[in-house]
Residue frames relative to the residue before (quaternion, step in Angstrom):
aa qw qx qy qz dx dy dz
X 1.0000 0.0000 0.0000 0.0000 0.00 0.00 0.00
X 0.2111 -0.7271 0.6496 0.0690 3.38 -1.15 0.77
X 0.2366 -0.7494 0.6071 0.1173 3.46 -2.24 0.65
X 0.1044 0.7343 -0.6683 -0.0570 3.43 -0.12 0.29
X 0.0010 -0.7428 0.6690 -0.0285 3.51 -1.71 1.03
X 0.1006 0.7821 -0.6092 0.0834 3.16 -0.83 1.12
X 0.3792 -0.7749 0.4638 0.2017 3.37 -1.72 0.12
X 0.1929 -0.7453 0.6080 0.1943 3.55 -0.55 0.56
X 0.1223 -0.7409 0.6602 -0.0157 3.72 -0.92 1.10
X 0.3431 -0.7811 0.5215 0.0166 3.79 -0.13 1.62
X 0.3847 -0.6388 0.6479 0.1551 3.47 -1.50 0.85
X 0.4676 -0.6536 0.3930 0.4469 3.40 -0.96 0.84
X 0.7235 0.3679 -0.4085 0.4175 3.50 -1.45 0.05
X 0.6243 0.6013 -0.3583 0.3468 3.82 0.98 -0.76
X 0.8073 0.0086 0.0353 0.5891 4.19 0.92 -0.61
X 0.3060 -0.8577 0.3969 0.1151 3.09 -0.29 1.61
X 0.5376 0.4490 -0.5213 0.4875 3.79 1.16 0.45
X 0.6022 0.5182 -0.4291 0.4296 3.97 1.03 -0.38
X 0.5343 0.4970 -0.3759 0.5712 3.75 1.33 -0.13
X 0.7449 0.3317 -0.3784 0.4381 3.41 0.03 -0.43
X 0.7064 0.4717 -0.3345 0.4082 3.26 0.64 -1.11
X 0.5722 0.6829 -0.2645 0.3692 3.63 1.28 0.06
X 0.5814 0.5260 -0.1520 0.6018 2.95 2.02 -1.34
X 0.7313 0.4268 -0.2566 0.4660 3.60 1.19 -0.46
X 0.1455 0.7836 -0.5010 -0.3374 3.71 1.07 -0.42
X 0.6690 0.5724 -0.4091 0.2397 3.68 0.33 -0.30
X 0.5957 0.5857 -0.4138 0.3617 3.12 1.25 -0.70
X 0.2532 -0.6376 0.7208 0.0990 3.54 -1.99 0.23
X 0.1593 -0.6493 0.7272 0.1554 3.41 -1.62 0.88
X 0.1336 0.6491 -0.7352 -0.1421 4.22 -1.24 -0.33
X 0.6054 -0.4831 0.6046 0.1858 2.62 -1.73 0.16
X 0.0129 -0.7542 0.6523 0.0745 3.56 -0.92 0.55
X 0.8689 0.0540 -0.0493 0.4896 3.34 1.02 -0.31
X 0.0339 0.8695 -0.4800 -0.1116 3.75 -0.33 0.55
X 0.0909 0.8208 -0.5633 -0.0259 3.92 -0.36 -0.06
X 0.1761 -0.8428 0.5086 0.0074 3.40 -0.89 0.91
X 0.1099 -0.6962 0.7087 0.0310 4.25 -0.85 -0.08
X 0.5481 -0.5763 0.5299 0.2943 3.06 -1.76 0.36
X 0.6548 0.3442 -0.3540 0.5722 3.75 1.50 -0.03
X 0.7382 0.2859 -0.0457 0.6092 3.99 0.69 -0.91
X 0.0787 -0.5960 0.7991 -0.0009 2.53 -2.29 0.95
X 0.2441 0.7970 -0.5515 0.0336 3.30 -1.52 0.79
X 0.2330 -0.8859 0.3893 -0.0971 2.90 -0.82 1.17
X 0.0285 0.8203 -0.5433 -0.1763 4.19 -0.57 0.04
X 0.5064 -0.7222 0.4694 0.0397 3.15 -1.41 1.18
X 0.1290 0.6852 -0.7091 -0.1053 3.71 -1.04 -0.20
X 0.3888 -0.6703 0.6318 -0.0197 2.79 -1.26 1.93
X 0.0599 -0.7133 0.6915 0.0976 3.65 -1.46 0.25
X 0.4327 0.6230 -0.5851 0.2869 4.03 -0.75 0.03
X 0.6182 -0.6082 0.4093 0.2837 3.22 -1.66 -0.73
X 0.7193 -0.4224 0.1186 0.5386 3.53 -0.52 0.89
X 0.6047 0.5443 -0.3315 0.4777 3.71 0.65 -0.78
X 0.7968 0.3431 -0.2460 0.4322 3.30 0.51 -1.17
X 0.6324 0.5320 -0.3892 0.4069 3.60 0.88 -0.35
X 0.3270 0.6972 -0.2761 0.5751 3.67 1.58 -0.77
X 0.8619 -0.1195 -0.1518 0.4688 3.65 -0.50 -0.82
X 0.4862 0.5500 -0.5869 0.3415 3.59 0.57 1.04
X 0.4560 0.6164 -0.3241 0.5542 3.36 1.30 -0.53
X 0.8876 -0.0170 -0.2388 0.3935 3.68 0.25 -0.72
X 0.4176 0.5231 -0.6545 0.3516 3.39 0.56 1.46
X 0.4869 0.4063 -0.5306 0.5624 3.85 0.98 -0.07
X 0.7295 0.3974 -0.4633 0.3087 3.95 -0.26 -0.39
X 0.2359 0.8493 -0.4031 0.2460 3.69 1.49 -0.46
X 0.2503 -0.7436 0.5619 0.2621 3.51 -0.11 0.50
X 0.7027 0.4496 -0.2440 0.4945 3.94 1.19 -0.45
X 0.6170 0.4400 -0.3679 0.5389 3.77 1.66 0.56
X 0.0029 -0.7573 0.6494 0.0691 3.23 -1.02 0.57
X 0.4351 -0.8039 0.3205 0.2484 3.48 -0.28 0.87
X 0.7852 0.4034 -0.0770 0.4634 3.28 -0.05 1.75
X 0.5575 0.6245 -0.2523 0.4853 2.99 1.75 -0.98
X 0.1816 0.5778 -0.7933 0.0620 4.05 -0.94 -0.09
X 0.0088 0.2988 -0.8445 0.4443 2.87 -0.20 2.65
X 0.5394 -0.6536 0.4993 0.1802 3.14 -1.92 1.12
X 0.7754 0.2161 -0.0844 0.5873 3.22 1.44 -0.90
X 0.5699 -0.5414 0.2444 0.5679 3.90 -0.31 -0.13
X 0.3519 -0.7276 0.5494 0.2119 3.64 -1.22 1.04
X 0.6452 -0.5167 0.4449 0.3448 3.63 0.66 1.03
X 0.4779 0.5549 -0.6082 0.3062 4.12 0.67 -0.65
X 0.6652 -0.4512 0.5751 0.1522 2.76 -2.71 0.86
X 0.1861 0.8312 -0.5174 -0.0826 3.74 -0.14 0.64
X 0.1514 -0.7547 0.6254 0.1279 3.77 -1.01 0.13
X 0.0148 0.8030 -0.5881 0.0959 3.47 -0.66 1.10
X 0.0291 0.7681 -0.6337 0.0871 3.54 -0.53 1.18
X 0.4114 -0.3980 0.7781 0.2588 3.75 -2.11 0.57
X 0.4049 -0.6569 0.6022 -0.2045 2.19 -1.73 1.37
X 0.6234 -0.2607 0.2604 0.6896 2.90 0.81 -1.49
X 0.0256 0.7446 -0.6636 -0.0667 3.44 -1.38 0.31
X 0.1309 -0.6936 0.7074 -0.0371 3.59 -1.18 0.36
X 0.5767 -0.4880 0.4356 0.4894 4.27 -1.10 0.26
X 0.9068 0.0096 -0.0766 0.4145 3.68 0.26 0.00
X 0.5242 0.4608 -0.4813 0.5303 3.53 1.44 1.67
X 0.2654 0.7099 -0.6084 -0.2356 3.33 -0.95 -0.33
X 0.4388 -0.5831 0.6673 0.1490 3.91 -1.70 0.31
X 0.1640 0.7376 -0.6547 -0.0219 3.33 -0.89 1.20
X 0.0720 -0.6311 0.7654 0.1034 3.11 -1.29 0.10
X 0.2839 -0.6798 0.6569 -0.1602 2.76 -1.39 2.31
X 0.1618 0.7984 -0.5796 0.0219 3.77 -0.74 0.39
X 0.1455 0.7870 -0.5923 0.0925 3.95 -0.08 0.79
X 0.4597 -0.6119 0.6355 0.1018 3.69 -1.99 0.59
X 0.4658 -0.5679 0.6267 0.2603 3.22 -0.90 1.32
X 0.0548 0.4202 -0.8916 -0.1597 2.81 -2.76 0.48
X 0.7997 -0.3542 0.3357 0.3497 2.92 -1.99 0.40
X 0.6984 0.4201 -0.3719 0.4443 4.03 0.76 -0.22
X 0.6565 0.5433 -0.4050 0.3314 3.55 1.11 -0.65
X 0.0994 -0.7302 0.6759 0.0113 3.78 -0.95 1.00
X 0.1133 0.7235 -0.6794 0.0461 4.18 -0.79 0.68
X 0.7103 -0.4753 0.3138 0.4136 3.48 -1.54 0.46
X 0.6260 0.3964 -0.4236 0.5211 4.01 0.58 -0.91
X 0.5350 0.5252 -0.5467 0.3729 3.83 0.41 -0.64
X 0.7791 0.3925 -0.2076 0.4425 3.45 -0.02 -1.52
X 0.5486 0.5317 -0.4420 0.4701 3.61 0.79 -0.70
X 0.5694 0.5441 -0.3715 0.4916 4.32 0.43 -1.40
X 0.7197 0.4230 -0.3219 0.4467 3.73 -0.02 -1.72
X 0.8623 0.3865 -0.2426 0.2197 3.46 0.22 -0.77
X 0.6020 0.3753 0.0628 0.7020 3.15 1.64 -1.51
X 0.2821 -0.8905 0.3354 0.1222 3.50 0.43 0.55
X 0.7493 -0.4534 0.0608 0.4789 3.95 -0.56 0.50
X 0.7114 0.3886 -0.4429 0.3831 3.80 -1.01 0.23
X 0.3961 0.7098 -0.5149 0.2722 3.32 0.68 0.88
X 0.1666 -0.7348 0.6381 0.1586 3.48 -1.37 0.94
X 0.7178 -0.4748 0.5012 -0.0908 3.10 -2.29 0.99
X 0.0292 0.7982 -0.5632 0.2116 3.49 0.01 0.78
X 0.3329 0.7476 -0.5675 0.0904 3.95 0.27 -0.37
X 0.0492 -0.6697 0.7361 0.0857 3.81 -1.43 0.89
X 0.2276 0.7776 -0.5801 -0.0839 3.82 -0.92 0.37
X 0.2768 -0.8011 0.5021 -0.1717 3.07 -1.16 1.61
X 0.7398 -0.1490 0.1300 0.6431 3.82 0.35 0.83
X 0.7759 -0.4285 0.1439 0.4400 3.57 -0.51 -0.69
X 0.3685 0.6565 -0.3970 0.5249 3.21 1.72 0.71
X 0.0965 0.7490 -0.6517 0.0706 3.40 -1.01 0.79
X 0.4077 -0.7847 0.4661 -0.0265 3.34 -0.65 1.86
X 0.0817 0.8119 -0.5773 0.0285 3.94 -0.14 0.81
X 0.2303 -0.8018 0.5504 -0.0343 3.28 -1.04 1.27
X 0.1823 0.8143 -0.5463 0.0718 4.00 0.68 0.84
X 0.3359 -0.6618 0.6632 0.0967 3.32 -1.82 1.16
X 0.0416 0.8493 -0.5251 0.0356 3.20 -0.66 0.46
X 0.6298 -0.5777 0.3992 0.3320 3.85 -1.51 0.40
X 0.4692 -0.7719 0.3187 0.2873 2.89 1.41 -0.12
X 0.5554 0.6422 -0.2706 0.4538 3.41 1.73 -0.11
X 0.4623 0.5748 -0.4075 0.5384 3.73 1.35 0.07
X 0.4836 -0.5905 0.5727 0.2991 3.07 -2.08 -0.14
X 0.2388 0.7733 -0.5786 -0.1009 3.50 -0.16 -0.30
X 0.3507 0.2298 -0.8269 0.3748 3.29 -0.63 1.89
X 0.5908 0.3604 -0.6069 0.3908 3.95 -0.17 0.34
X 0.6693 0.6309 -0.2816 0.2732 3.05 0.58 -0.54
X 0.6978 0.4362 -0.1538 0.5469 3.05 1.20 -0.99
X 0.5021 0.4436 -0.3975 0.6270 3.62 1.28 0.00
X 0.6204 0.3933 -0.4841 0.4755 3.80 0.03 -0.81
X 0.7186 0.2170 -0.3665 0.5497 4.53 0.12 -0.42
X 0.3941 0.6552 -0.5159 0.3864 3.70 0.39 0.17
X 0.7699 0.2956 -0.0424 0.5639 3.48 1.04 -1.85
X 0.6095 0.5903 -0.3289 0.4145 3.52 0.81 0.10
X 0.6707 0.4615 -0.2071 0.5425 3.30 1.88 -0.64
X 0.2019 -0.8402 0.5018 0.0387 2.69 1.51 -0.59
X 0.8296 -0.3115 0.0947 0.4535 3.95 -1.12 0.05
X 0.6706 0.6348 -0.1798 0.3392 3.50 1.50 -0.87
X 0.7069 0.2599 -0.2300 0.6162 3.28 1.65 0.48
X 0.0020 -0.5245 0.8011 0.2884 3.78 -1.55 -0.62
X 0.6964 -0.4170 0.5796 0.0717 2.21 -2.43 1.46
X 0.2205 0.6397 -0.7361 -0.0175 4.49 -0.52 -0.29
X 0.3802 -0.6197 0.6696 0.1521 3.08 -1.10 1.40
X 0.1892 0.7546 -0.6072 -0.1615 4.28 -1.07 -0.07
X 0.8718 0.1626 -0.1200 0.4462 3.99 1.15 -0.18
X 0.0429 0.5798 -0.8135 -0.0154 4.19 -0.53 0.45
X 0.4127 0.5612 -0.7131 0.0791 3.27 -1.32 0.51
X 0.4779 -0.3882 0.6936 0.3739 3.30 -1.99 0.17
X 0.2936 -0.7851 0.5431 0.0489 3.54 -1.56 1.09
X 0.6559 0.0945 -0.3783 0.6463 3.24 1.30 1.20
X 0.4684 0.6227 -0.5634 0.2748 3.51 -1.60 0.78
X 0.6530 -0.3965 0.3168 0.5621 3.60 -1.04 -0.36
X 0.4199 -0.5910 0.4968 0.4771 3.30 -1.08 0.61
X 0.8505 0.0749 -0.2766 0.4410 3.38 -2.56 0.59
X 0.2615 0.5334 -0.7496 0.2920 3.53 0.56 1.19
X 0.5197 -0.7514 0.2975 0.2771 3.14 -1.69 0.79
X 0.1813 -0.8253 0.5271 0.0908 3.90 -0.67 0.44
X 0.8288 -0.2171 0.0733 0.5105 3.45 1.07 0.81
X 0.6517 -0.4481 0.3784 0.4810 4.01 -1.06 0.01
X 0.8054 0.2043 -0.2182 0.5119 3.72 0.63 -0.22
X 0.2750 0.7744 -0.5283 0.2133 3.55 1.27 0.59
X 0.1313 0.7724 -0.6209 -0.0239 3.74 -1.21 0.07
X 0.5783 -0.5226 0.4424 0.4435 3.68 -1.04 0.50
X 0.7004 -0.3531 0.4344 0.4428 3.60 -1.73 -0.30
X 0.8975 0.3577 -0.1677 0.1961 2.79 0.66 -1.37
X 0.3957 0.8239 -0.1751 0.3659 3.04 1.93 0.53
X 0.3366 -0.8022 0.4064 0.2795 3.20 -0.31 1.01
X 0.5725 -0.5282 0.4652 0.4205 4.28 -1.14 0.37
X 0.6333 -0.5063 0.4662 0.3538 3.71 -1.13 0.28
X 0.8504 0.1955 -0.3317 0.3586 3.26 1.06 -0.66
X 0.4869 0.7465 -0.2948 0.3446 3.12 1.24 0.57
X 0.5351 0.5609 -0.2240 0.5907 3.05 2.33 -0.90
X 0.5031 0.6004 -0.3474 0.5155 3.42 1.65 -0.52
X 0.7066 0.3454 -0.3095 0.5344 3.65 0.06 -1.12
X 0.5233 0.6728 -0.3850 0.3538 3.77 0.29 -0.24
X 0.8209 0.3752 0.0056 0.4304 2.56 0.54 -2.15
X 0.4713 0.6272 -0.3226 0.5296 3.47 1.61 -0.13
X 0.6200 0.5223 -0.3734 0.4509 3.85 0.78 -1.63
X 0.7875 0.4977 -0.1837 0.3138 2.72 0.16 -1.53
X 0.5886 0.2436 -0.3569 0.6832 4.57 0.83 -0.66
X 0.9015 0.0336 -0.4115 0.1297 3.55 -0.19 0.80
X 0.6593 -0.6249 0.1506 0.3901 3.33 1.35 1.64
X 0.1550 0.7060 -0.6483 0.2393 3.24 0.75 1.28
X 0.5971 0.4187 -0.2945 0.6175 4.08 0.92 -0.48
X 0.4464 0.5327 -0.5760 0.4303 4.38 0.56 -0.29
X 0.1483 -0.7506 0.6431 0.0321 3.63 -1.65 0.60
X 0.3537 -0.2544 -0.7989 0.4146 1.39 -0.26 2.62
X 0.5322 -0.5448 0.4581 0.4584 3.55 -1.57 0.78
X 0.5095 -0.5448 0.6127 0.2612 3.40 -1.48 0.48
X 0.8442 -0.0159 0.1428 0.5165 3.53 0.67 -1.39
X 0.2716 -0.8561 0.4239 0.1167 3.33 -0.69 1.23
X 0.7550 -0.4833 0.1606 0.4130 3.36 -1.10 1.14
X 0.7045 0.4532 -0.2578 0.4816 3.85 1.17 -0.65
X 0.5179 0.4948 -0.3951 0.5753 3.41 1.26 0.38
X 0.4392 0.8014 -0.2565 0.3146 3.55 0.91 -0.93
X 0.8597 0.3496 0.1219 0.3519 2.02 0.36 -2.77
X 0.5089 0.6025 -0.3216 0.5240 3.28 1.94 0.00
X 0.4415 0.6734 -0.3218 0.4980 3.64 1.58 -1.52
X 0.7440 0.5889 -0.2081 0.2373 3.54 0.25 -1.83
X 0.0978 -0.7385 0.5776 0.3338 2.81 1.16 -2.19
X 0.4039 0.5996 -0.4153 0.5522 3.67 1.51 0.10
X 0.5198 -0.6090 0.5448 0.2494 3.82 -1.66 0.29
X 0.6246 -0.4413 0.4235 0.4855 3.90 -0.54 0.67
X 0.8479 0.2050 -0.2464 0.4222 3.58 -0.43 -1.41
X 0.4242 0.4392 -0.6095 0.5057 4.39 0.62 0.53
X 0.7816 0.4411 -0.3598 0.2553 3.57 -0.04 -1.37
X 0.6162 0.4876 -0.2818 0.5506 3.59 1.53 -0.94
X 0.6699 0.4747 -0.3827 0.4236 3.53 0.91 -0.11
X 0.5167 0.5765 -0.3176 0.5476 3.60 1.06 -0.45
X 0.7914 0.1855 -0.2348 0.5331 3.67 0.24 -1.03
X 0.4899 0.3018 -0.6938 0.4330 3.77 0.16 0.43
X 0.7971 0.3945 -0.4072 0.2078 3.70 -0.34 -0.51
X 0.4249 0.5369 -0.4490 0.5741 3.79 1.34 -0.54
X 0.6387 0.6541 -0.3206 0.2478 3.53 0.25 -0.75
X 0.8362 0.2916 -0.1002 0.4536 2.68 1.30 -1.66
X 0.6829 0.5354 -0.3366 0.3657 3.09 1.51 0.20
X 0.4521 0.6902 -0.3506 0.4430 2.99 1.69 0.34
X 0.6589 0.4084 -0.2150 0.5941 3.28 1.26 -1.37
X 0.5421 0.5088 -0.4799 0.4657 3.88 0.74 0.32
X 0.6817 0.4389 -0.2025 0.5492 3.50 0.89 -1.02
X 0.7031 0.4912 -0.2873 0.4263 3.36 0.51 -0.30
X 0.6212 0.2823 -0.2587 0.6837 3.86 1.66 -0.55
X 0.6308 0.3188 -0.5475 0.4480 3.96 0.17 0.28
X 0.5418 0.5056 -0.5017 0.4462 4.13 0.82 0.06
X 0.9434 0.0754 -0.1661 0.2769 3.48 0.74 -0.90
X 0.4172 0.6666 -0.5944 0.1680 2.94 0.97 1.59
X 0.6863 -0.6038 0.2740 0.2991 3.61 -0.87 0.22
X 0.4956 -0.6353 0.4816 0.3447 3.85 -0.90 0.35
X 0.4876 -0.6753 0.4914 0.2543 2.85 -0.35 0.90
X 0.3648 -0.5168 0.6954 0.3410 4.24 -0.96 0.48
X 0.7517 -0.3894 0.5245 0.0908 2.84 -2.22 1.23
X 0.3297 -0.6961 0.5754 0.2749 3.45 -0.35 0.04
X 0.4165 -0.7683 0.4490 0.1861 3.82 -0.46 1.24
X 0.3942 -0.7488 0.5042 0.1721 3.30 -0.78 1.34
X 0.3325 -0.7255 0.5921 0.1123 3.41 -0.70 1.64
């Protein structure tokens, strides 16, 4: 089995949950389920944010001009159905279900054509970042693949590569010219790191603040804040699976 994870980081006007989810910065969307077909996709969320923000995330999935997933440039005419699930002051549950036409092209679509059928779904989307996690049989290609959503996004996105690996073996066994353990951080993330850090964005007081950085960089505020929340968190993952303890043997009675 194989992982590939990348990010897609959206221009404004270009995906209308990366707009909202912009207007909201706190909010969060995952996936809990995805499933795909060569005619249908469908799929259920779990939102986080505040009542306001959940409100107009709720009606950009009902949007008659969103289809969840799609990067058709214009609407592809598809049959969608979008229902709550559940909701609470600071959850909500959708369940999204929509019908290919011959224009509509999304990431599981291209992911099926290329990498072929028993694939699982992973998806984080955060401001204008949207995190995709895809298992796979490993018997596809995915550099076509990744060129086929390359051209589908077309100007309205960048591509951030962060994982090729094989998803069982020794860790940082290799899995290909752009392979890397889990627990590895992306080149350009070791970059934004490695930047905070030679010019005391982590000093107390900060020397320099993430919009200065993000000028330093030449990168946009919300990439650079998106880069260090994740290096972050995979450090501070790696950093509590080193120091938890072995458990003692159980003692022979």
């Amino acid at each position: 089995m194989r992982e590939l994870a990348f990010a897609l980081e959206y221009e404004p006007g270009c995906n209308e949950v990366a707009d909202t989810l912009a207007a909201h910065p706190a909010a969060r969307i995952r996936s809990l389920s995805l499933h795909v077909t060569d005619e249908r996709l469908w799929r259920v969320d779990h939102a986080t944010g505040s009542s306001a923000a959940l409100d107009a995330i709720a009606a950009t999935f009902r949007d008659a001009d969103y289809y969840a997933d799609c990067l058709a440039d214009e609407s592809c005419n598809a049959t969608q159905t979008t229902r709550v699930l559940d909701r609470t002051d600071d959850t909500l549950v959708l369940y999204s279900d929509w019908t290919r036409t011959p224009t509509c092209a999304s990431v599981p679509h291209l992911a099926r054509d290329h990498l072929g059928d028993g694939l699982l779904f992973d998806t984080r989307h955060e401001g204008r970042h949207y995190t995709w996690r895809i298992i796979h049989s490993g018997e596809g290609d995915a550099a076509p693949f990744f060129d086929a959503v390359d051209d589908a996004v077309g100007d309205c996105a960048r591509m951030e590569m962060l994982r090729t690996a094989d998803t069982a073996g020794p860790v940082g066994a290799s899995g290909g010219a752009n392979a890397r353990a889990p627990g590895d951080l992306s080149a350009e993330q070791e970059a934004a790191l490695r930047a905070a850090v030679e010019h005391g964005y982590y000093e107390s007081p900060r020397e320099v603040d993430v919009g200065d950085l993000a000028d330093h960089l030449d990168v946009p505020r919300s990439t650079l804040t998106y880069r260090l929340r994740r290096a972050e968190e995979v450090l501070a993952k790696r950093h509590v699976a080193a120091e938890r303890p072995t458990q003692d043997p159980s003692p022979t009675l």
